[in-house]
C-alpha positions in Angstrom: -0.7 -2.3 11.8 2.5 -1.5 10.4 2.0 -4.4 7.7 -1.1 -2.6 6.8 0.7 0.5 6.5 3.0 -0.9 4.3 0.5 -2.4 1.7 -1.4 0.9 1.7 -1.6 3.4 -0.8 1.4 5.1 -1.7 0.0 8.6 -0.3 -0.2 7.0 3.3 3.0 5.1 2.8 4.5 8.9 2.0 2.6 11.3 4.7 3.6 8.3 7.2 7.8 8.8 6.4 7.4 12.2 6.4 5.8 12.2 9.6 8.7 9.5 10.6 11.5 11.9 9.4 9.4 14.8 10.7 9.8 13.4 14.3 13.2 12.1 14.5 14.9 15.0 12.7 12.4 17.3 15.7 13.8 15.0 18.2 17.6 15.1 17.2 17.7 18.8 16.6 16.4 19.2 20.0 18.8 17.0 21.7 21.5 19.3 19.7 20.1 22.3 20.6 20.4 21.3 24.3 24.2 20.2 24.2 25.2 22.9 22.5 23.4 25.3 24.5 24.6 23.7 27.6 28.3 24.4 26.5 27.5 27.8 25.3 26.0 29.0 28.7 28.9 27.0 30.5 31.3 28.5 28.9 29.7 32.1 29.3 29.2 31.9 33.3 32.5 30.1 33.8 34.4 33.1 32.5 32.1 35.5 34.7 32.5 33.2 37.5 36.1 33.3 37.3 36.3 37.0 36.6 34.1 38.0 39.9 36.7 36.0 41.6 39.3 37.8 41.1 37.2 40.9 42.1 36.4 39.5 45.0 39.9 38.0 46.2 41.5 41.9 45.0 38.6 43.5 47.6 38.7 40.9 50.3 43.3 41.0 50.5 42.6 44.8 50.9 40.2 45.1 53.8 41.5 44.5 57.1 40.8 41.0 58.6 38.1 42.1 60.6 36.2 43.5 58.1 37.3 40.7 55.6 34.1 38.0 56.1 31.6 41.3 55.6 33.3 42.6 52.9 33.4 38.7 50.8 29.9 38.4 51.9 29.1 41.6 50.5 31.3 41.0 47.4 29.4 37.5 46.4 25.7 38.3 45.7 23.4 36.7 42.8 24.4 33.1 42.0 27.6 33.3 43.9 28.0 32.9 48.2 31.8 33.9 49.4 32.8 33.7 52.8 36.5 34.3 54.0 37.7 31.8 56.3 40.7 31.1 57.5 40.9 27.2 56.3 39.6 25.8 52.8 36.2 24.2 52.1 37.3 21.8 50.0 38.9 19.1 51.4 40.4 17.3 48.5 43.7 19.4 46.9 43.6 18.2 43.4 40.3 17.9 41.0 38.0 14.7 41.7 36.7 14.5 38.1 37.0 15.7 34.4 34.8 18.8 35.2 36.6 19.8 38.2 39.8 19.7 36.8 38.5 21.8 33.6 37.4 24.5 35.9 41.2 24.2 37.7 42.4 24.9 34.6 40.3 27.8 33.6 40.8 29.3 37.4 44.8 28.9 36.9 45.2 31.0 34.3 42.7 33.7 35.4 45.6 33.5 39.0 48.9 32.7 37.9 50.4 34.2 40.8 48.3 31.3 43.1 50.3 28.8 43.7 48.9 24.9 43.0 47.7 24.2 46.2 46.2 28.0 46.1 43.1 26.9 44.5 40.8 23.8 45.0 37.5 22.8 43.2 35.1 20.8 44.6 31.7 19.8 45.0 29.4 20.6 47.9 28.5 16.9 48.9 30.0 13.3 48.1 27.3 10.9 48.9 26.7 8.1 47.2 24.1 7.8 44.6 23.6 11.8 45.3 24.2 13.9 42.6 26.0 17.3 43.4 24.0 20.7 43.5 26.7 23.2 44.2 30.6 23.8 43.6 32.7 25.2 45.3 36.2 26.8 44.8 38.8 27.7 47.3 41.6 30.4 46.7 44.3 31.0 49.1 45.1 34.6 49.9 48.7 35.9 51.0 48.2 35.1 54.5 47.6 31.8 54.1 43.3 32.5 55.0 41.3 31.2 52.3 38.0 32.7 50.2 35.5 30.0 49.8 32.7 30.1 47.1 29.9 28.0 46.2 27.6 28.4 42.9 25.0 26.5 41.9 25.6 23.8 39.0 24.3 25.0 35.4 21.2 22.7 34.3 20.0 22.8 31.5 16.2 21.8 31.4 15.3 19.6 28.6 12.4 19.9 26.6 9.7 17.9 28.2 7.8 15.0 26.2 4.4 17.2 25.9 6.2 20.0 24.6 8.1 17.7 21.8 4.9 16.4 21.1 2.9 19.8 20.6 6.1 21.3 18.8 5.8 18.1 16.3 2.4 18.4 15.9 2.1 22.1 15.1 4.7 21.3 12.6 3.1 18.3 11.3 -0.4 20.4 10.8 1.4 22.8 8.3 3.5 20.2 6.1 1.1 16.9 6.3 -1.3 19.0 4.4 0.7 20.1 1.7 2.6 16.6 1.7 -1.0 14.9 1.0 -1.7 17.3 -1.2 1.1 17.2 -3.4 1.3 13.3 -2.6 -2.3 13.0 -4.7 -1.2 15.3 -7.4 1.6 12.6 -7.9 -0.4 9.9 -7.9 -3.0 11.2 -9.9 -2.0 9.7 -13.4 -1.1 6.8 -10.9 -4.9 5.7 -10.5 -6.0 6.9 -13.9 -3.4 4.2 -15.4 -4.6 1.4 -13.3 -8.3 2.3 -13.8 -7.2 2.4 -17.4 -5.5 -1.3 -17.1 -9.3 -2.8 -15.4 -10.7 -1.2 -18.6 -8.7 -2.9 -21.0 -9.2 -6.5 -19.7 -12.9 -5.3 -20.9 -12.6 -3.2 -23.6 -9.5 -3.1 -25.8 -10.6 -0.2 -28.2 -10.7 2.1 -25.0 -9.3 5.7 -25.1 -6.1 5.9 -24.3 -4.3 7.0 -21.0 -3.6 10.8 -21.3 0.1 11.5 -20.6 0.5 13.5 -17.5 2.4 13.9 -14.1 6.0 13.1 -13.2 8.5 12.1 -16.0 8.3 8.3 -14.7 5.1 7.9 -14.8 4.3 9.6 -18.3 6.8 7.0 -19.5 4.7 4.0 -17.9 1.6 5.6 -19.3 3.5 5.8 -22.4 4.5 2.3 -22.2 1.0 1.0 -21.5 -0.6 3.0 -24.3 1.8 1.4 -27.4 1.0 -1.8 -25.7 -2.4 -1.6 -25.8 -2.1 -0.1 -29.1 -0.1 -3.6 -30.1 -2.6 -5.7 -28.6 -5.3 -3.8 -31.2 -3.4 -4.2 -33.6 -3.1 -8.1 -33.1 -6.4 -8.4 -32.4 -7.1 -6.8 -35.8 -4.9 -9.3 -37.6 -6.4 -12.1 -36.2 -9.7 -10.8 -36.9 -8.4 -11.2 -40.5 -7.3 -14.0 -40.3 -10.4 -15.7 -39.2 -12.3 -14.2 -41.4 -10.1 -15.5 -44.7 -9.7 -19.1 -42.8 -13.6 -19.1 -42.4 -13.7 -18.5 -46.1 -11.4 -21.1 -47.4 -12.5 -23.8 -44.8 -15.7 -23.6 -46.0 -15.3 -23.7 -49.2 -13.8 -27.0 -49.8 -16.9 -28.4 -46.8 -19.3 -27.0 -49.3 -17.9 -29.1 -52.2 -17.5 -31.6 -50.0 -21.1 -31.7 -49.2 -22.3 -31.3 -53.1 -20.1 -34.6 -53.6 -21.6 -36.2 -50.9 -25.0 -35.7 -52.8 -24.2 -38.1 -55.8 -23.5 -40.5 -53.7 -25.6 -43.1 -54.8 -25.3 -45.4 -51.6 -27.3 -43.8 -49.1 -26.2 -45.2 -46.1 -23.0 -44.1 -47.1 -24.3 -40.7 -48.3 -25.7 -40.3 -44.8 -22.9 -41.5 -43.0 -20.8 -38.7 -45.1 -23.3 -35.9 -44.6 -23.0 -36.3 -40.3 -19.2 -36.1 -40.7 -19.7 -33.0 -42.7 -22.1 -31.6 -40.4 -20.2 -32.5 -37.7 -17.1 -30.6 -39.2 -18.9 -27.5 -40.2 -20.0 -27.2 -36.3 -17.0 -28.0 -35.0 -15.7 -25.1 -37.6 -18.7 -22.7 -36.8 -18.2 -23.3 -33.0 -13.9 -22.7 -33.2 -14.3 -20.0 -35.2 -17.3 -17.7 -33.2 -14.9 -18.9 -29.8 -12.0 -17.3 -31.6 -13.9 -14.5 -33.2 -16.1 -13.2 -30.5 -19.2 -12.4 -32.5 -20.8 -9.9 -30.2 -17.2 -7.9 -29.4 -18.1 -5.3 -31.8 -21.5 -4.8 -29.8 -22.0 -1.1 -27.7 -21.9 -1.5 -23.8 -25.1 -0.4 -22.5 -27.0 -1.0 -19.3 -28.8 -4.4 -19.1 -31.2 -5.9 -16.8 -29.4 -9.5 -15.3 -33.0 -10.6 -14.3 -35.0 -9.6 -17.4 -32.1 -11.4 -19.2 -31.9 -14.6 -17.3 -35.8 -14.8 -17.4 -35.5 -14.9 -21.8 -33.2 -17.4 -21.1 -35.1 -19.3 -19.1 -38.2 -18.7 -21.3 -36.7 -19.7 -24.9 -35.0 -22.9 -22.7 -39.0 -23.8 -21.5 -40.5 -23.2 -25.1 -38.4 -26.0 -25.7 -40.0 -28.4 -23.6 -36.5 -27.7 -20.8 -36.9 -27.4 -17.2 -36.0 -24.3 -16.5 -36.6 -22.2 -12.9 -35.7 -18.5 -11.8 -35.5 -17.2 -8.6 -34.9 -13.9 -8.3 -33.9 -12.1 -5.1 -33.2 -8.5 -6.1 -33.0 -6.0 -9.0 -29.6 -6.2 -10.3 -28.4 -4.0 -14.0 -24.8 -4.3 -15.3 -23.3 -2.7 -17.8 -22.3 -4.8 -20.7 -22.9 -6.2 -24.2 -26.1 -7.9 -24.3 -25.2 -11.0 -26.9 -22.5 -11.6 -25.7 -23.7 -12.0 -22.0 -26.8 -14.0 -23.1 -24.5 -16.3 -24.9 -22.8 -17.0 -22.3 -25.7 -17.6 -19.8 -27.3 -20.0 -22.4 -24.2 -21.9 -22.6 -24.1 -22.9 -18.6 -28.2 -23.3 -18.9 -27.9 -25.6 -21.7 -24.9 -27.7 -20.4 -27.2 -27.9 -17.1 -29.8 -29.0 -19.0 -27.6 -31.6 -21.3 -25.9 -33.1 -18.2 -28.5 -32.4 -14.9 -31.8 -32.8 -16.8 -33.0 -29.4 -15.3 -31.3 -26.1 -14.8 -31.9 -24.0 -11.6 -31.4 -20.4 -11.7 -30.9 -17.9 -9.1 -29.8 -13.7 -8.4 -28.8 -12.1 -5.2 -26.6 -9.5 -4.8 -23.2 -9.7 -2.8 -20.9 -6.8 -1.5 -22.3 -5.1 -4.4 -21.8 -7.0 -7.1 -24.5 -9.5 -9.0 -24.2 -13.3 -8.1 -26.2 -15.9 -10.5 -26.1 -19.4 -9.8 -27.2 -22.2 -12.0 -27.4 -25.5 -10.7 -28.4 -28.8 -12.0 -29.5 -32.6 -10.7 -26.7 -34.3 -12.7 -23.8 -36.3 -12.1 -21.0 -33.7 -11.2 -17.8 -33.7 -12.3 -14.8 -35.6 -10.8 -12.5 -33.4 -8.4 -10.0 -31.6 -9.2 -11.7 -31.3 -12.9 -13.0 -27.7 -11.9 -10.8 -25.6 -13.3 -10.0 -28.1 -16.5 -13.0 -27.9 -18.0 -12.6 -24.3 -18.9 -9.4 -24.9 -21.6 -11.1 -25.0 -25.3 -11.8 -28.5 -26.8 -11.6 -30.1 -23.3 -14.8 -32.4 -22.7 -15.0 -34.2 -19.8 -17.3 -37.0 -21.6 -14.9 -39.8 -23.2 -16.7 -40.4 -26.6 -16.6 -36.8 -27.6 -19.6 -37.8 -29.8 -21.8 -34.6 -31.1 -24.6 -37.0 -29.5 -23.8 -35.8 -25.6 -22.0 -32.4 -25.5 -20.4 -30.5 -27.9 -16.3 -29.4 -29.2 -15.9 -28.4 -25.6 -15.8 -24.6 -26.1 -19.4 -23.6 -24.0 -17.5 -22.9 -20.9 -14.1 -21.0 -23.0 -16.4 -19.4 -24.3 -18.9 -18.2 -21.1 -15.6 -17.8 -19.3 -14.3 -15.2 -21.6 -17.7 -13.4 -21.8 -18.0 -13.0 -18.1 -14.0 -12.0 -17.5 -14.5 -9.3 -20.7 -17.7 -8.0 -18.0 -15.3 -7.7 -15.3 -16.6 -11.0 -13.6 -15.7 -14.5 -13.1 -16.9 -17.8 -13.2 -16.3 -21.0 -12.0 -17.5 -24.8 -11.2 -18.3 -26.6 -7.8 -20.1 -30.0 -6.9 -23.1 -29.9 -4.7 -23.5 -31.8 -1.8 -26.6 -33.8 -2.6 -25.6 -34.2 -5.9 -25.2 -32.3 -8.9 -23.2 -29.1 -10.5 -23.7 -25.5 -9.9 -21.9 -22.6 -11.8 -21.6 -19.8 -9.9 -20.9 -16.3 -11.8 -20.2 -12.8 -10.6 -20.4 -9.6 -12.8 -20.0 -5.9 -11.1 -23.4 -4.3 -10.6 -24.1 -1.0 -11.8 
């Protein structure tokens, strides 16, 4: 639980220390409160305690002896029970303990004229294991007879668990809410910028991230915004790029090919014209991997399963074999060459390598899952993730006869991650290759 707390958003991570500091700082201030009222009162009925003493010992030396038990008796009252006796209740002439011989003190100088043995403290019981209830404090008149009192210890009552608890709780019901609430203001621009990151794996001409909220985070924002504004710009210069390279590369193919012409050997000729065909698709093919066509195409909503079943149908016209199976309605947002591009490209290496392509929809945890499998060989293991670099075939001859420059599944891969989804490779048991993809549904 607390791991789960930790990894969770960093509103819960911030009501939960506040609630934390909230019940610890309750707690100690409490535990304060009571020591220091503790000494306070003390302090307050020691004096008083000592001061009705004196009272009491002035009262008792003045009435005759008879009278002299009444008259203490009478003299005590409340918290305080006197009795005049003739010997001492407590036992013990010097203090037992740290608070007794505090009390001494305090007593000593309220009767300097009491000699040391004049005055004992004591407690009322010394069991064992027994905690003691009472004091009690003996002064010694003139006649050598003795004025015993007892008072009760002063306890302090500590607040009980329940009431810590409701105290905390009544205090946490008026901060938690403005803590959360100030806690989501903060992290407001927070989830803007990483919604704002998702979108530019997809889209790099999107809008950029207003600059708002605490001085930190309009500097990230500001961060992220010239780097996506970079990336733009890079993009654009490669753009350029490829567009003058297409130029000059085919240029000099072109004369290549019109050279090729007056050839007057026409195996040679012919021999000449495949390598130039062969090297204007393996141009056409680098060049629309690096390019990306269909990026300057609108996201719209599109159908997966009307999609898949053009794909299916041009594949059939043909003369392919080529099955859908369709288990739900699924749309998605995206750009629709781009995406059909990429499908074609896994049909048509199913096709090329498994004889047949297989195609299935279903939806998953809300998100659109497409399978294409095939009846071909496979590939080895280990291979899965391989096969995805550009210009990686898997086939040895790398002739134009069985596969292509080995940029179908760059290609479909960086179609599908550019959608927000993913694809990937795995062997089937009975034989055979499937391609699983995943693109968010809409």
């Amino acid at each position: 639980m607390i791991k789960g707390w930790i990894a969770g958003s960093l509103t819960t991570q911030a009501i939960g220390v506040l609630l934390i500091a909230l019940l610890v700082s309750h707690a100690a201030s409490l535990v304060f409160y009571q020591f220091d009222l503790a000494e306070q009162l003390g302090a307050t009925r020691e004096a008083q305690f000592a001061e009705q003493m004196v009272a009491i010992k002035r009262l008792v030396e003045a009435a005759p002896e008879s009278d002299r038990e009444r008259v203490a008796h009478a003299a005590g009252g409340g918290a305080i029970d006197t009795h005049w006796d003739h010997q001492s209740f407590v036992r013990a002439a010097e203090p037992t303990d740290e608070n007794l011989a505090e009390m001494h003190q305090k007593l000593r100088a309220l009767f300097p004229t009491i000699p040391d043995d004049g005055l004992r403290v004591g407690y009322s019981t010394t069991a064992d294991n027994v905690p003691p209830h009472f004091i009690l404090i003996s002064v010694r008149l003139a006649d050598g007879s003795w004025i015993n009192a007892s008072t009760a210890l002063l306890q302090i009552p500590g607040g009980t668990f329940t009431g810590v608890l409701g105290s905390t709780i009544l205090m946490a019901l008026a901060i938690v809410p403005l803590g959360i609430w100030l806690m989501r203001a903060t992290t407001r621009p927070l989830r803007t910028f990483a919604q704002a990151a998702e979108r530019l794996g997809r889209d790099v001409d999107a809008a950029p991230v207003p600059e708002s909220g605490p001085s930190d985070v309009r500097r990230t924002v500001r961060a992220f915004n010239d780097m996506q504004s970079r990336i733009r710009q890079l993009l654009g210069e490669r753009t350029q790029m490829l567009a003058a390279l297409s130029h000059d590369l085919r240029t000099p193919l072109t004369r290549l090919r019109l050279r090729a012409e007056l050839i007057e050997d026409d195996e040679q000729q012919e021999r000449m014209l495949t390598d130039l065909r062969e090297m204007e698709a393996m141009v056409n093919s680098a060049l629309a991997y690096l390019r990306d066509d269909a990026a300057g195409e609108d996201m719209r909503r599109i159908d997966v399963a009307s999609l898949l079943d053009t794909i299916a149908s041009e594949a059939s016209d043909r003369g392919c074999r080529v099955s859908v199976e369709k288990h739900a309605a699924c749309v998605t947002i995206g750009r629709p060459l781009a995406l059909k591009r990429a499908f074609s490209n896994l049909v048509d290496n199913a096709i090329k390598y498994g004889d047949r392509a297989q195609i299935a929809l279903r939806i998953e945890d809300g998100a659109a899952v497409i399978t294409i499998d095939d009846s071909g060989p496979g590939i080895p293991a280990g291979k899965e993730e391989v096969v995805f670099k550009p210009f990686i075939r898997l086939e040895p001859s790398r002739s134009r006869d069985t596969g292509g420059v080995g940029l179908g599944l760059s290609l479909a891969r960086t179609v599908f991650r550019s959608h927000g989804g993913e694809v990937r490779l795995e062997n089937l048991g009975g034989g055979g290759l499937r391609a699983l993809v995943t693109l968010p549904a809409s």
